[in-house]
N, C-alpha and C positions, 0 to 999 in steps of 0.2 A: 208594601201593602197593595198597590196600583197591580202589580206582577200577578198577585197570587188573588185579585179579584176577577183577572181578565185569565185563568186557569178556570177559576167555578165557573164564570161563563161559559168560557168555550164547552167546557166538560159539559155543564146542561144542556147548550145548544145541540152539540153531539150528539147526545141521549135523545133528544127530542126529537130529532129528525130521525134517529135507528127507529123510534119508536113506532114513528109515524110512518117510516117507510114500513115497516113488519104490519100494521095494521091496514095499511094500501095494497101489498102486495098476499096479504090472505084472506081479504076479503073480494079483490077483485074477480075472481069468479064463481060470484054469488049472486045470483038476481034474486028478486022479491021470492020471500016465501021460503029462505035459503036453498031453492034449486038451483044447481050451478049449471052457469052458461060454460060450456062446452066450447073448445075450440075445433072436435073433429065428433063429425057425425055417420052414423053408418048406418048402410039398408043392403037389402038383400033385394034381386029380381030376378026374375026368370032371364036365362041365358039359352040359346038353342039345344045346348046338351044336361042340360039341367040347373041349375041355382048359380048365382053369381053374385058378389057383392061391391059394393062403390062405397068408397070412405069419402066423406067431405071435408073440407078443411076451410071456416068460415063460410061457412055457403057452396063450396065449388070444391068439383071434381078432383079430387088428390088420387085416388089409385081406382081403377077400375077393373075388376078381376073376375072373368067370365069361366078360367077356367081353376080346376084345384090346384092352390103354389104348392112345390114343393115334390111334385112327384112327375115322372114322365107323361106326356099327352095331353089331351084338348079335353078330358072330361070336365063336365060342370060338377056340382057336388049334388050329390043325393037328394039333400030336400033342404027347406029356408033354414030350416035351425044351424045346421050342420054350416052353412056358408055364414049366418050372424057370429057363430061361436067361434068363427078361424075371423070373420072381421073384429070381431071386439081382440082378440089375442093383436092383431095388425094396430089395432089403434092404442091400443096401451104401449106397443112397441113406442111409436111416434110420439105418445107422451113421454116417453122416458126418453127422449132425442135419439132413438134407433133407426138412422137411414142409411139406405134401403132397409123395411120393416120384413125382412126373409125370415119365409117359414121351413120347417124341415118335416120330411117324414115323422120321426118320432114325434114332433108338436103335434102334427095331427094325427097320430094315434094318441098321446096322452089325452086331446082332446074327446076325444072316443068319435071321430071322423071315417068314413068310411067312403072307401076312391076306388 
């Protein structure tokens, strides 16, 4: 009887902690308002040969990319959109634990990117 009372324990106690870890681990990046805090943030700036973008990772500098990945040369990209929409494609990589987050030609033509 002693056996099979310290079984339903352990068994609950088990439970209770999956539970509460699953409810730890999806709600932690949610701040007030359900907007999720972000572990990587991106902008776009003027580069000397056109558009350039920087990924942040907690506040700080993770990639800074002045010219377009992916293809031969030093050109920057055409204009803001065009450099956001190859940095958001770079940061999704990095959320899914893709390191180095390389980009290819075709990426940025399916993007409709233009080099």
């Amino acid at each position: 009887m002693v056996s099979r009372n310290k079984k339903i324990i352990t068994t609950i106690g088990i439970l209770a902690f999956a539970s509460a870890t699953f409810v730890f681990l999806s709600k932690r990046d949610t701040g007030a308002g359900g907007k999720g805090l972000r572990r990587f943030k991106v902008e776009s700036f003027e580069a000397g040969s056109g558009w350039g973008y920087r990924i942040l990772e907690n506040g700080k500098p993770l990639i800074v990319q002045h010219n377009v990945p992916g293809i031969a040369g030093n050109n920057g990209f055409k204009d803001k959109q065009s450099a956001l929409k190859t940095a958001r494609l770079v940061e999704q990589k990095l959320e899914s634990g893709i390191f180095p987050p390389s980009v290819s030609s075709h990426e940025l033509d399916s993007l409709g990117i233009k080099y």
